[in-house]
C-alpha positions as CSV (number, residue, x, y, z in Angstrom):
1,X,-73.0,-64.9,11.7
2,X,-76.6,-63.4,11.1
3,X,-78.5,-66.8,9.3
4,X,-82.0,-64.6,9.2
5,X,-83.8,-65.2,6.0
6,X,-87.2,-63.8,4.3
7,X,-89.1,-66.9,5.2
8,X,-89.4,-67.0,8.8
9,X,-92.5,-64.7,9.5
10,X,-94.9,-66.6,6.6
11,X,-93.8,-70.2,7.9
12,X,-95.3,-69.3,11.1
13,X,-98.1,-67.4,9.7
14,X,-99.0,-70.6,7.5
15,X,-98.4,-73.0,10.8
16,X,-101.3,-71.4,12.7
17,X,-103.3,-71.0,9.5
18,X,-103.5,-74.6,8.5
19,X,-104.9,-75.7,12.0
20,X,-107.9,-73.3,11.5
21,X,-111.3,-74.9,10.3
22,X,-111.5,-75.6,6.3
23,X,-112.5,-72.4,4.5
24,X,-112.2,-70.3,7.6
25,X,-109.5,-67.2,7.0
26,X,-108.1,-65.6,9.8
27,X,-105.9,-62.9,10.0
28,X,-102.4,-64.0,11.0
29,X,-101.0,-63.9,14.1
30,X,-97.9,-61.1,14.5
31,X,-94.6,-62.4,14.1
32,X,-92.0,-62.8,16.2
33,X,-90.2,-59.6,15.6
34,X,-87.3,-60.1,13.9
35,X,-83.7,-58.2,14.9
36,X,-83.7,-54.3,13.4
37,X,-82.4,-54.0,10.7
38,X,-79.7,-51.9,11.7
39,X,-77.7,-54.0,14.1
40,X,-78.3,-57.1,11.7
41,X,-75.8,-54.5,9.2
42,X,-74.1,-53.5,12.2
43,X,-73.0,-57.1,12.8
44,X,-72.8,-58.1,9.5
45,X,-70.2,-55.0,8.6
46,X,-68.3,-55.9,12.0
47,X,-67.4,-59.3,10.5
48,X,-67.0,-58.7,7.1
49,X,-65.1,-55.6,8.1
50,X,-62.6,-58.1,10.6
51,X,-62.4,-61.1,7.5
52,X,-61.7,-58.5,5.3
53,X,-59.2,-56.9,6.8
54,X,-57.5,-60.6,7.6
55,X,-58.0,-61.1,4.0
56,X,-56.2,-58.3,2.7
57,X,-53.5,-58.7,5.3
58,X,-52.9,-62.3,4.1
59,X,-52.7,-60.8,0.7
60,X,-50.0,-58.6,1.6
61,X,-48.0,-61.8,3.1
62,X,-49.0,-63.5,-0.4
63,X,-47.5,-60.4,-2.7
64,X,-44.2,-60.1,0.6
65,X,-44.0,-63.7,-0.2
66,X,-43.7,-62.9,-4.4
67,X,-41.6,-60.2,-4.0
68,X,-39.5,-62.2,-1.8
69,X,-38.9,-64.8,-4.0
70,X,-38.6,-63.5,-7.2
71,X,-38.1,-59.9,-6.4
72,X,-39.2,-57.2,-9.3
73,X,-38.3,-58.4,-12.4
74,X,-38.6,-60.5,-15.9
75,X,-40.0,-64.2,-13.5
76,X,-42.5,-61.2,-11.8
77,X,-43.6,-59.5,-14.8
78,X,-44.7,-62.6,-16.6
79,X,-46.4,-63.9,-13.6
80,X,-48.3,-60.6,-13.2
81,X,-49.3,-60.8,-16.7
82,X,-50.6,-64.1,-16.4
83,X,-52.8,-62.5,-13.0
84,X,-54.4,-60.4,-15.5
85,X,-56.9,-63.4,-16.4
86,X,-58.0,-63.6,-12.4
87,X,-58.0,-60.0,-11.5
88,X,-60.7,-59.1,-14.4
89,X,-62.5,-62.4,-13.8
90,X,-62.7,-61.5,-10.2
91,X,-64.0,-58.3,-11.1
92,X,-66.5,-59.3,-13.0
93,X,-67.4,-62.7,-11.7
94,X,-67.3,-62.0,-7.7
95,X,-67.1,-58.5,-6.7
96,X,-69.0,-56.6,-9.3
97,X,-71.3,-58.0,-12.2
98,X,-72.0,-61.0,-10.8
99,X,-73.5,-59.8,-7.6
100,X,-74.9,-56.9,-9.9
101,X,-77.2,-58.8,-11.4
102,X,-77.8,-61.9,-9.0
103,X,-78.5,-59.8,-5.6
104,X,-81.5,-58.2,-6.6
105,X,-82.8,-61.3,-8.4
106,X,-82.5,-63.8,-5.3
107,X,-84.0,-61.0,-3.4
108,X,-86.7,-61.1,-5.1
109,X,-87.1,-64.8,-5.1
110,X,-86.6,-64.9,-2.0
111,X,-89.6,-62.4,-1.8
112,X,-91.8,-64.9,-3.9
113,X,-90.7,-68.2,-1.5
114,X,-91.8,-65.8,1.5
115,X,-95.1,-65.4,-0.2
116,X,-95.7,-68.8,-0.7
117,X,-95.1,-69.2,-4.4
118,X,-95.0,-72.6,-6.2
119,X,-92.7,-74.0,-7.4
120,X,-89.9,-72.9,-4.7
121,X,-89.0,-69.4,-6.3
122,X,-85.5,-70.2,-5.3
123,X,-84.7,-73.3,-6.5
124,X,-86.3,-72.4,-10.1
125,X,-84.0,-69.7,-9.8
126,X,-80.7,-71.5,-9.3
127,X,-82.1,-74.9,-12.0
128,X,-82.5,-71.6,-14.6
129,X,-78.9,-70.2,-14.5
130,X,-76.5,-71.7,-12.5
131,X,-76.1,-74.9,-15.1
132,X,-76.3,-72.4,-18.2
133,X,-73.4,-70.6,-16.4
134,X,-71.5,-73.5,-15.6
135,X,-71.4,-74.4,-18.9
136,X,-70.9,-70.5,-20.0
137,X,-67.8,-70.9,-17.4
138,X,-66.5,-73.8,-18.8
139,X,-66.4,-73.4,-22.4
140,X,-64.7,-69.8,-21.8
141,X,-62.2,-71.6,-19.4
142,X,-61.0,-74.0,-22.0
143,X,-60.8,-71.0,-25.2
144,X,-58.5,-69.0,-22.2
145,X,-56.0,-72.3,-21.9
146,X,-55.7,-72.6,-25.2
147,X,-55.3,-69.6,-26.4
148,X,-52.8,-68.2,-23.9
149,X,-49.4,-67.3,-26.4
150,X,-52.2,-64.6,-28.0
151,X,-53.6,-63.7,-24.6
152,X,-50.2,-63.1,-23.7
153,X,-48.9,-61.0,-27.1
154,X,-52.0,-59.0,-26.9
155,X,-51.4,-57.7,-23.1
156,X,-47.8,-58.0,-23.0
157,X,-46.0,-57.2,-26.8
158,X,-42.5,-57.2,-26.4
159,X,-42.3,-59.0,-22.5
160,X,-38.9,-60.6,-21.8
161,X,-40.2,-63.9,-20.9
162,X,-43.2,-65.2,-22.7
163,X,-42.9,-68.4,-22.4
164,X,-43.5,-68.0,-18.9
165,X,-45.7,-65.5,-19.1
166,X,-47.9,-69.0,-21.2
167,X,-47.4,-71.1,-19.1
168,X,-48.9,-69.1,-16.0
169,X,-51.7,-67.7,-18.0
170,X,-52.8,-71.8,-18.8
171,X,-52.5,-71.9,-15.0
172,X,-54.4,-68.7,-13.7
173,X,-56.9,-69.6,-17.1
174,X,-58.5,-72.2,-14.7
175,X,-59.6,-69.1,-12.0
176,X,-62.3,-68.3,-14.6
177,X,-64.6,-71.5,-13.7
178,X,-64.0,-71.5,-9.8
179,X,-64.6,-67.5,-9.7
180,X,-67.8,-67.9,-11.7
181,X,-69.5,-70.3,-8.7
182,X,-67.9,-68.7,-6.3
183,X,-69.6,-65.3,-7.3
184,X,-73.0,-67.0,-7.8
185,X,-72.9,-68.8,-4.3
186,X,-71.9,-65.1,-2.6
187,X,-74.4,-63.2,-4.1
188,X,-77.4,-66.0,-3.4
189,X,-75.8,-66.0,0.3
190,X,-75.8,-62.0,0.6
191,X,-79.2,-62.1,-0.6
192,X,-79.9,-64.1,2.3
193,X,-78.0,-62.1,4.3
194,X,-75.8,-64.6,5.5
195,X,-72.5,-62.7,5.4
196,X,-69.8,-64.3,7.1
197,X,-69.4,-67.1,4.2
198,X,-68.7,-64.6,1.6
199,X,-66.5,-62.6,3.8
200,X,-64.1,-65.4,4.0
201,X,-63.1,-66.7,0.3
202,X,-60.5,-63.7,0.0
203,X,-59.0,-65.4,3.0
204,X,-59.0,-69.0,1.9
205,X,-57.7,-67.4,-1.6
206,X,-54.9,-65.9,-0.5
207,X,-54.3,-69.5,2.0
208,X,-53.8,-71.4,-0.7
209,X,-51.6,-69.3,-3.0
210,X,-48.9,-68.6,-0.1
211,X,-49.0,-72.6,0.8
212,X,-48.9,-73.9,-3.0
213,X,-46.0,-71.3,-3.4
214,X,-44.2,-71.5,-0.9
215,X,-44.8,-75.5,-1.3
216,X,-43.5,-75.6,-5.0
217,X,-41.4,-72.3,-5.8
218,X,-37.9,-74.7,-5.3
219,X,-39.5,-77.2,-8.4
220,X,-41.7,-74.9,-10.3
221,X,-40.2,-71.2,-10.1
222,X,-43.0,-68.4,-10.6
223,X,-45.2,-71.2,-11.9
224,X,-45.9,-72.4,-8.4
225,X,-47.6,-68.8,-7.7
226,X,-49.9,-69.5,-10.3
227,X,-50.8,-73.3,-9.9
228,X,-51.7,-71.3,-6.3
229,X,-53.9,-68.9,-7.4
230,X,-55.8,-71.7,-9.5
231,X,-55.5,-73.5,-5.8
232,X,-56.9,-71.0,-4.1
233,X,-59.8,-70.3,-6.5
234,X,-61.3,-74.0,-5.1
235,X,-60.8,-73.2,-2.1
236,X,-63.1,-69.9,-2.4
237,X,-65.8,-72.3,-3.7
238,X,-65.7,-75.0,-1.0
239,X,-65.4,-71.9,1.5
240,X,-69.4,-71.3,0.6
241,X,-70.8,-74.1,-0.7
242,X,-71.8,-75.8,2.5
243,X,-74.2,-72.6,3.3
244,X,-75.0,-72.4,-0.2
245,X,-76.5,-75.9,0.5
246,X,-78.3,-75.2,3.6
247,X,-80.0,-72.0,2.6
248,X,-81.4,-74.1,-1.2
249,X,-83.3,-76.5,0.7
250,X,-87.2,-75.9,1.5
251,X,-88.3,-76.0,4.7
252,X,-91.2,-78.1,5.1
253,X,-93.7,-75.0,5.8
254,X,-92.3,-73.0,2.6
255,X,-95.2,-72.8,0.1
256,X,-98.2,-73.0,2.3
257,X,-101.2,-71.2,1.8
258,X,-103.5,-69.9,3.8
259,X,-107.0,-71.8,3.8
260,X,-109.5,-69.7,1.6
261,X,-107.0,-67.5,-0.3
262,X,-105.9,-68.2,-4.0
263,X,-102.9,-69.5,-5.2
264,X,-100.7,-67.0,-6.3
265,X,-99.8,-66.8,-10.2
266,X,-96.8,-68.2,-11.4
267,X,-94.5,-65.1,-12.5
268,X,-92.2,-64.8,-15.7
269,X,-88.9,-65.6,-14.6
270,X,-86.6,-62.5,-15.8
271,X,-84.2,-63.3,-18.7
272,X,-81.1,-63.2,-16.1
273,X,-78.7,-64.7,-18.5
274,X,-80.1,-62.6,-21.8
275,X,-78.0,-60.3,-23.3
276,X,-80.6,-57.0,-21.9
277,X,-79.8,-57.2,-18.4
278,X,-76.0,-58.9,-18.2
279,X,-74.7,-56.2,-21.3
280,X,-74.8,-53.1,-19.4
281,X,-73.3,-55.0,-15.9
282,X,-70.4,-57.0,-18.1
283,X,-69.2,-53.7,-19.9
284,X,-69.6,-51.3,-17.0
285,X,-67.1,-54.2,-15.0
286,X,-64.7,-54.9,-18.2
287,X,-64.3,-51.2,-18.6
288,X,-63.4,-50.7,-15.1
289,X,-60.8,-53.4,-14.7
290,X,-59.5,-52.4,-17.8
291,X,-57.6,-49.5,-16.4
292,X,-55.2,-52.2,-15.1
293,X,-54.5,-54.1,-19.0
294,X,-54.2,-50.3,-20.3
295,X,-51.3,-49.8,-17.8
296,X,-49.7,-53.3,-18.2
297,X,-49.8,-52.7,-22.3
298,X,-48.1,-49.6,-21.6
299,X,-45.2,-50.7,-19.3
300,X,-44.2,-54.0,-21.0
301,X,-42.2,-51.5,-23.2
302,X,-40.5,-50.0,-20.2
303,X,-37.5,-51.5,-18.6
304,X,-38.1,-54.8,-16.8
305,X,-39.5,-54.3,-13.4
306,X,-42.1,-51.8,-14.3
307,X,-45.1,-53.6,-14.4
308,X,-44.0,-55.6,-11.1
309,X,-43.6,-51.8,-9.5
310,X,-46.9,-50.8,-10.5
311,X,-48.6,-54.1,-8.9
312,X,-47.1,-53.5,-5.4
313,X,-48.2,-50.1,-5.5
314,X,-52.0,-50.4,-6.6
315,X,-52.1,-53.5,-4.7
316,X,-50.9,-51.5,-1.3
317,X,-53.1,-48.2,-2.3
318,X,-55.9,-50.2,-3.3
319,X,-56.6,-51.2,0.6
320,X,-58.4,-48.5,2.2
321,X,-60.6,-48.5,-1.4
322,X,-61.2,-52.3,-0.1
323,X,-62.1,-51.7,3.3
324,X,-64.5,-48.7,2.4
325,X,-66.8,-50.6,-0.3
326,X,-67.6,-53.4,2.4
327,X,-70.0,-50.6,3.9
328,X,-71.9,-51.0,0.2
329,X,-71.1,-54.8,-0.1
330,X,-73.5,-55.2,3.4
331,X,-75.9,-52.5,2.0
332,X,-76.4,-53.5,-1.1
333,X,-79.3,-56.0,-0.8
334,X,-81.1,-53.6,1.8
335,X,-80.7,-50.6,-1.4
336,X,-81.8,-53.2,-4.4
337,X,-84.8,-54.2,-2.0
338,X,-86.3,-50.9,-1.4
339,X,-85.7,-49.7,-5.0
340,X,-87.9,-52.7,-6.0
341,X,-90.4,-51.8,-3.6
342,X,-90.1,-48.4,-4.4
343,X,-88.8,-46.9,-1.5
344,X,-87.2,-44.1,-2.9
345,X,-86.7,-41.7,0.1
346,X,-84.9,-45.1,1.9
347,X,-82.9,-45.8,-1.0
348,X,-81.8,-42.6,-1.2
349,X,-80.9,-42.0,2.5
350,X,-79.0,-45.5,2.7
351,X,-77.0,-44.3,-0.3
352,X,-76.1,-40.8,0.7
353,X,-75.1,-42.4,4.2
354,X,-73.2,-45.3,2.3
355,X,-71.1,-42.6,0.1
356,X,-70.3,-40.6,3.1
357,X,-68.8,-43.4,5.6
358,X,-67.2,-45.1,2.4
359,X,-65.6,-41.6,2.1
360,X,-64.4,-41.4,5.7
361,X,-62.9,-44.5,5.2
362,X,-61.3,-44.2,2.1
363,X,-59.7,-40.7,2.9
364,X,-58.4,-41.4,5.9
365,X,-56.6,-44.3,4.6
366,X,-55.5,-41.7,1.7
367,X,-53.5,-39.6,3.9
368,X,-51.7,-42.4,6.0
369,X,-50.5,-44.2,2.5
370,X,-49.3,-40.6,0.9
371,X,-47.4,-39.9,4.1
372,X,-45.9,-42.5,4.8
373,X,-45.5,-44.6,1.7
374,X,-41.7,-45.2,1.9
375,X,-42.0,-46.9,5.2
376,X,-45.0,-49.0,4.6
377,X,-43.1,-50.4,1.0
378,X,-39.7,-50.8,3.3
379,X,-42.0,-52.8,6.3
380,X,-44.0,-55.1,3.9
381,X,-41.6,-56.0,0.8
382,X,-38.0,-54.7,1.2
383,X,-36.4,-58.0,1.7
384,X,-34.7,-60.9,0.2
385,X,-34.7,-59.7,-3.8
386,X,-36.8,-56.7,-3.5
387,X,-33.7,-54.2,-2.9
388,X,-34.1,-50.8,-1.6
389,X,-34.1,-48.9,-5.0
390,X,-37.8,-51.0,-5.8
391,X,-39.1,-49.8,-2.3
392,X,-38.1,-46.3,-3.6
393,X,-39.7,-46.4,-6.6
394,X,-42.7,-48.3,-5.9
395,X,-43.4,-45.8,-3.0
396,X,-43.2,-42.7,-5.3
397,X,-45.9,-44.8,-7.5
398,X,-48.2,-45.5,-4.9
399,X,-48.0,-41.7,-3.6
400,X,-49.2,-40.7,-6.9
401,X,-52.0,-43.9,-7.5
402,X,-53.6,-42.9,-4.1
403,X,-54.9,-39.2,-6.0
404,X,-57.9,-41.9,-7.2
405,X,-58.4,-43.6,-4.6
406,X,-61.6,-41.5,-3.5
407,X,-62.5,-41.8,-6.9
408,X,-62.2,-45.9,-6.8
409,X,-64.2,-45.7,-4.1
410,X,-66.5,-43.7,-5.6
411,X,-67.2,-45.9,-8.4
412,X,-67.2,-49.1,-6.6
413,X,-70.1,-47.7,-4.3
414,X,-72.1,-45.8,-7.0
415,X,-72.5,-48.8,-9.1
416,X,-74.1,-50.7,-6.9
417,X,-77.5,-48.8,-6.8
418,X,-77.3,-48.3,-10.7
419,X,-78.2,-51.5,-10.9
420,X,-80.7,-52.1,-7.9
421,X,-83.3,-51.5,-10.4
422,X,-84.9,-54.3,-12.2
423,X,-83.8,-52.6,-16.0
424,X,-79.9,-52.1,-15.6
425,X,-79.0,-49.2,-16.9
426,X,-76.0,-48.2,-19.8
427,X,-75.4,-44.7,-18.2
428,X,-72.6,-46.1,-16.2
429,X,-70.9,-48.6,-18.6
430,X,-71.0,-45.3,-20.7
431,X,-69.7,-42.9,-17.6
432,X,-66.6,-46.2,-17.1
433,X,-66.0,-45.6,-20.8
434,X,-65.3,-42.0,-20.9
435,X,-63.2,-42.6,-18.0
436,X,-61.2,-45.2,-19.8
437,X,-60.9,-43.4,-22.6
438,X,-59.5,-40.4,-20.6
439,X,-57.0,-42.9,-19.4
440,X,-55.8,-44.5,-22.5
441,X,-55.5,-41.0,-23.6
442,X,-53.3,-39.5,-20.9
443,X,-51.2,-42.6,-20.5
444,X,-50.2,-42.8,-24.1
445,X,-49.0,-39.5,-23.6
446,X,-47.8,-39.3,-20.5
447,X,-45.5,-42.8,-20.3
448,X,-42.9,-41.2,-22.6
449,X,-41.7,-38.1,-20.8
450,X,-42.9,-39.7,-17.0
451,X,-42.6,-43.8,-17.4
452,X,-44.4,-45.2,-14.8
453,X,-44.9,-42.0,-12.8
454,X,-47.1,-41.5,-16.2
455,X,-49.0,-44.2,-15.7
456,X,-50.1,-44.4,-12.0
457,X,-51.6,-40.1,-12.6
458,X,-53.6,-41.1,-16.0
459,X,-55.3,-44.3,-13.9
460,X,-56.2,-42.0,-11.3
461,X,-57.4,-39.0,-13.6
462,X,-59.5,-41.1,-15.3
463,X,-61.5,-43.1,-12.6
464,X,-62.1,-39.5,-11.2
465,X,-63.5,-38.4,-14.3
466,X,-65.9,-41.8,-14.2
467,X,-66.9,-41.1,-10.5
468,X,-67.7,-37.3,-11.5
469,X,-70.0,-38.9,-13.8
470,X,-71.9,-41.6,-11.9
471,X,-72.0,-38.8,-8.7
472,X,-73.7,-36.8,-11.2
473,X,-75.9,-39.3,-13.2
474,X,-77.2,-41.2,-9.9
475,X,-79.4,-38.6,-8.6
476,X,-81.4,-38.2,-11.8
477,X,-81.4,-41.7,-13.2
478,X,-82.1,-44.3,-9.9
479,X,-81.6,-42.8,-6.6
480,X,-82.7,-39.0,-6.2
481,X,-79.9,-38.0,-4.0
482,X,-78.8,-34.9,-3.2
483,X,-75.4,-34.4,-5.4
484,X,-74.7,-31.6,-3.4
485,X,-74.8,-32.4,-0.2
486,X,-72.9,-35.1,-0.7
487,X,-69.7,-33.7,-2.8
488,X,-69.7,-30.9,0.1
489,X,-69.4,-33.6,2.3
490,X,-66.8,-35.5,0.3
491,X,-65.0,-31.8,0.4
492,X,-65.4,-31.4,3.7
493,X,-63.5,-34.7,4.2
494,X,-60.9,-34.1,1.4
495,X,-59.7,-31.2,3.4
496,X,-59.6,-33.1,6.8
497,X,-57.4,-35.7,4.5
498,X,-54.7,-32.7,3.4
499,X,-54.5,-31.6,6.7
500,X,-53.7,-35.0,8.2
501,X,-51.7,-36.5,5.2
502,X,-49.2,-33.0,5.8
503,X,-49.3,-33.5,9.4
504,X,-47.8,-37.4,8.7
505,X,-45.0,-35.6,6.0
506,X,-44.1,-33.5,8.7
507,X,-43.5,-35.9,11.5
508,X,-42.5,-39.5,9.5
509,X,-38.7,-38.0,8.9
510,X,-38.8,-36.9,12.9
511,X,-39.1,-40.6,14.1
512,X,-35.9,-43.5,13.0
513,X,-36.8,-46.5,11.7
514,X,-39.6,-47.5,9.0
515,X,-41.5,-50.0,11.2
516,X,-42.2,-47.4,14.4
517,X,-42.4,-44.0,12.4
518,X,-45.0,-45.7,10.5
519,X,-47.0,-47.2,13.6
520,X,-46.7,-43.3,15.3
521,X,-48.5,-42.3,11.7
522,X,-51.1,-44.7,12.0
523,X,-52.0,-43.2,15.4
524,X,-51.3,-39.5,14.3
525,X,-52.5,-39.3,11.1
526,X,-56.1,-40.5,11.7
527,X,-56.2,-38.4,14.8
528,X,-55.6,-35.1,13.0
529,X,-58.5,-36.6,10.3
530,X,-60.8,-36.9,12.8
531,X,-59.8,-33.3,14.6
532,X,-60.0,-31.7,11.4
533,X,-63.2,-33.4,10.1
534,X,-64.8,-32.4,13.3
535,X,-63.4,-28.7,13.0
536,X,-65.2,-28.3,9.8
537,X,-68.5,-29.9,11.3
538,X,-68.8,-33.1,8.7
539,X,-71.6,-35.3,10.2
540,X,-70.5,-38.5,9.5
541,X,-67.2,-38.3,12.1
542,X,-69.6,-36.8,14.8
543,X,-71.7,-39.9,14.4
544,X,-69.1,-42.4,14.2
545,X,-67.7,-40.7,17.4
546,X,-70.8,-40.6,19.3
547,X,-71.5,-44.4,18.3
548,X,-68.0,-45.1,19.7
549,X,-69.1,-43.6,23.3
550,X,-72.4,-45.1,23.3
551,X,-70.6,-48.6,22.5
552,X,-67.7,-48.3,25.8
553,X,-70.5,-46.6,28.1
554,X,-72.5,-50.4,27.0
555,X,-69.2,-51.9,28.1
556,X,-68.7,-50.2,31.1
């Protein structure tokens, strides 16, 4: 993958300058031109779109494999508990905060190293946090194992096996450490824009939970699927680690000047670790993967099975959200850079193009898991103990989780340019707490009369009513983009997304069997999107489409 980093054009400027006679400045030669900017995202998407996508399918094998073996019920429902501890230190140690707050700083260290600053930018970087975070890391590691029976009473009161439920949080406790360095190393190696190391640890994650569990399950019970997940948390790290390596060193040219000009002065390194910048990046994440403790909390009074329905369900909805945010995961860096060079037309236009192909994405994949949710539950989980009465349910779940998804996606993308700026902001921890809020709200309400059913609609009411925020906030806080423009667009797709999600309701009862009505819907469905987004002129599909010519007329 694309190894191109900030330092290339000055290490050939300072080359040729160093050869010239003492006190003699010259102007610098011009640079090798370096590939646009566009392809270098183009490429970068392509893979991390591919490894995504064989991450998340692996992930489906490792939740098949779960349900397989211990079906939906008391053995599952501890186990998921216990995945509590990784899915909110993923959240806020790889995928959101993390990278929040350690993009736009190596960019701009990276920025400094190009310049020829001394001591390597870089390297001060890394010898300022990453042993203060190790040791951050490890401390809160060892409080998590140890205090697992009150870890486990405060998400789950009233589960039917805590003891388990223990024992797999001491387990999954040991994620925390492993996910900390394995965010650090992806955002350092995004900043670089080397991509394709990142793009795999979901990969080598999911690897090592399936072989550790299916390994151990026979000795070990649901206890082996989390001695996995702690398994595959080290594998995530040693994933990276060798690029991690190679981009750290100096190259012998870094850090020359050029005869005759001054050295530059030594900058302030920014307070990364102080409570200023990491507050409004640690509560905007903890709120948002809090939706999924306020659900668990609820259903752990509900009959066993409930909070195992609810996983398979967000975990299966949850995919186009996935797929559509690694359009801002590429971008990110390129957004955070011009918003520190104050770019703000750039910035803007990257966003409002990010939020409109994340949408495409993300509503396409809406209508293909509302249509046919009973047959993709039947094709990936019903076997072995999950019966056909789970499939049901967790199908009717998902159908009603996927009402957010746009908003998911929403929030995941808006976010990130919230906190390009070099002063985080609190408007959207404040925007993730309304939403919250909204959902604790509805779900205390709505759990009685509706269960589950309950559950799934207040999750996706109240990340809606965060992305309505940060839609709203964006264009007058960071980014000036144009609100409008973009919710029509997001309309404009919405409606392509009705059309094509009834067109799959009417044709998935015509066709026998789950496994080929569902792969005629995968055809169908996004067809009629694509017709219908094009019928009511939205931009984005024409573009895609034209793209997708231009690419097979290259072929030809």
């Amino acid at each position: 993958m694309n190894e191109t980093t900030t330092g290339t054009g000055p290490r050939a400027t300072a080359r040729t300058a160093v050869s010239a006679p003492p006190g003699a400045v010259h102007a610098p030669p011009v640079p090798q031109q370096p590939p646009r900017l566009g392809k270098v995202l183009a490429r970068a998407a392509a893979v991390t779109a591919a490894l995504t996508v064989a991450g998340s399918v692996l992930g489906l094998v490792r939740d098949q494999s779960i349900a397989h073996l211990f079906g939906a019920g008391s053995d599952s429902d501890a186990f998921l508990i216990s995945w509590t501890v990784p899915e909110m230190a993923s959240t806020l140690l790889i995928e959101d905060a993390m990278a929040l707050v350690l993009v736009p700083a190596f960019s701009q260290a990276l920025a400094r190293r190009a310049a020829g600053e001394h001591p390597d930018p870089v390297r001060s970087l890394v010898a300022a946090t990453l042993p203060r975070l190790l040791v951050l890391l490890g401390c809160t590691t060892g409080l998590l194992v140890l205090g697992a029976p009150v870890i486990v009473d405060l998400l789950a009161p009233g589960l039917a096996e805590p003891r388990v439920a223990v024992a797999c949080t001491r387990l999954t406790a040991l994620t925390v450490l492993s996910f900390g360095i394995t965010g650090y190393l992806s955002a350092a190696l995004r900043a670089h824009r080397s991509y394709l190391p990142p793009a795999t640890i979901y990969v080598a994650y999911n690897v090592g939970i399936i072989v550790t569990m299916l390994v151990l399950h026979s000795l070990w019970g649901v206890r082996a699927a989390a001695a996995g997940v702690a398994a595959g948390s080290v594998l995530m790290v040693l994933a990276q680690l060798p690029a991690f390596v190679k981009h750290l060193a100096v190259r012998p040219a870094d850090g020359v000047l050029l005869p005759g000009a001054a050295a530059p002065a030594r900058t302030v390194r920014p307070a990364l670790l102080g409570i200023g910048v990491l507050a409004p990046v640690v509560i905007f994440t903890v709120c948002r993967q809090s939706q999924v403790l306020i659900e668990r909390f609820l259903a752990a009074s509900l009959p066993a099975g409930a909070i195992s329905h609810l996983n398979y369900a967000q975990k299966v909805a949850q995919v186009p959200m996935m797929l559509s945010l690694m359009i801002c995961t590429v971008t990110f860096p390129v957004v955070a850079k011009a918003v520190a060079d104050g770019e703000g037309d750039q910035a803007r236009r990257r966003v409002e193009r990010d939020l409109a192909l994340a949408g495409v994405v993300v509503l396409a994949g809406t209508a293909v898991v509302v249509a046919y949710a009973p047959q993709i539950i039947d094709v990936l989980f019903q076997r072995g103990a999950f019966s056909a009465a789970d499939t049901a349910t967790t199908a009717s779940i998902m159908r009603v989780y996927a009402l957010g998804l746009l908003g998911q996606c929403l929030v995941g993308a808006l976010g990130r340019p919230f906190f390009s700026a070099a002063r985080p902001t609190w408007f959207p921890a404040a925007a993730m707490g309304a939403g919250l809020l909204v959902n604790a709200v509805a779900g205390a309400l709505a759990v009685g009369p509706w269960g589950v059913y309950g559950i799934a609609a207040s999750n996706a009411l109240g990340i809606t009513v965060t992305a309505g925020f940060l839609l709203r906030g964006l264009g007058s806080r960071v980014v000036s983009i144009h609100v409008r423009g973009v919710a029509l667009t997001l309309a404009r797709l919405s409606v392509a997304a009705v059309a094509a999600c009834a067109a799959g309701l009417l044709l998935a009862p015509l066709v026998p069997g789950a496994l080929p009505s569902l792969a005629a819907g995968c055809l169908l469905v996004p067809g009629v999107f694509a017709a219908a987004a094009l019928a009511l002129r939205a931009p984005e599909v024409v573009g895609l489409l034209d793209l997708t010519k231009q690419r097979f007329r290259h072929v030809r």
